[in-house]
N, C-alpha and C positions, 0 to 999 in steps of 0.2 A: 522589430523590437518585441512584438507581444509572443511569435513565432518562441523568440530567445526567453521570455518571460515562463511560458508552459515546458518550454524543454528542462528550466532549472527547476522548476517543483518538479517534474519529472524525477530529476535525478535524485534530488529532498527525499521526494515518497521512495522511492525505489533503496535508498541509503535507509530511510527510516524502520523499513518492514526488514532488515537484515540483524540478527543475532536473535532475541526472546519472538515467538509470534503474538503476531497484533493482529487487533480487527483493526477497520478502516475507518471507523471512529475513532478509536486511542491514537493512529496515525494522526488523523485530521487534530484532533488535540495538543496532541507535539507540536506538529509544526505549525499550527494556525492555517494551512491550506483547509479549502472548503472541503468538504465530505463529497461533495458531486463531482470535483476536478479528481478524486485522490481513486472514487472508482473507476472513471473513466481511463485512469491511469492504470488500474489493478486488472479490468477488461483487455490494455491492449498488453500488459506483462503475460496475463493468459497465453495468449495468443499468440506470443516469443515464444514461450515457457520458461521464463526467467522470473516467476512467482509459482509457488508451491501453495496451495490451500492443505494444511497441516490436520486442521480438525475442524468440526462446531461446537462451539458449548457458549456457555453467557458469558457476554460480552460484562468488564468488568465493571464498564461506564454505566448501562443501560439496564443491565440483567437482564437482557433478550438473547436468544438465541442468536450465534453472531458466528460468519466464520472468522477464524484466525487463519493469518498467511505468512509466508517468511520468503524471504528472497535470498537466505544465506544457502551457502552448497550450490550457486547456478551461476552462470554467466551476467556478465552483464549487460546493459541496456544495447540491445543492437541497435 
């Protein structure tokens, strides 16, 4: 059950970070997933290559340096 529970925000964040790029805060704001699940999420998209880091610049929540990512134009979740 909790296995099924991280697969579905999985697929939330990974659906979320597709069309406009986001940092992983405006993700985490969308969907109410926490900020520490949504990186550890963005870490293992890395590591697929099915998330793009697009730029840095300030984040629109925080105005800290932030990167924005997108998952549009790539495969999906393998």
């Amino acid at each position: 059950m909790i296995k099924q529970k991280y697969f579905k925000q999985e697929r939330i964040v990974f659906t979320a970070f597709q069309g406009t790029p986001k940092t992983m805060l405006m993700v985490s704001d969308i969907t109410g997933i926490l900020r520490a699940n949504i990186c550890r999420y963005v870490a293992n998209f890395r590591k697929a290559g099915t998330i793009t880091k697009v730029r840095t610049g300030l984040c629109q929540i925080t105005k800290h340096s932030a990167g924005y990512y997108t998952t549009s134009n790539n495969g999906g979740i393998k």
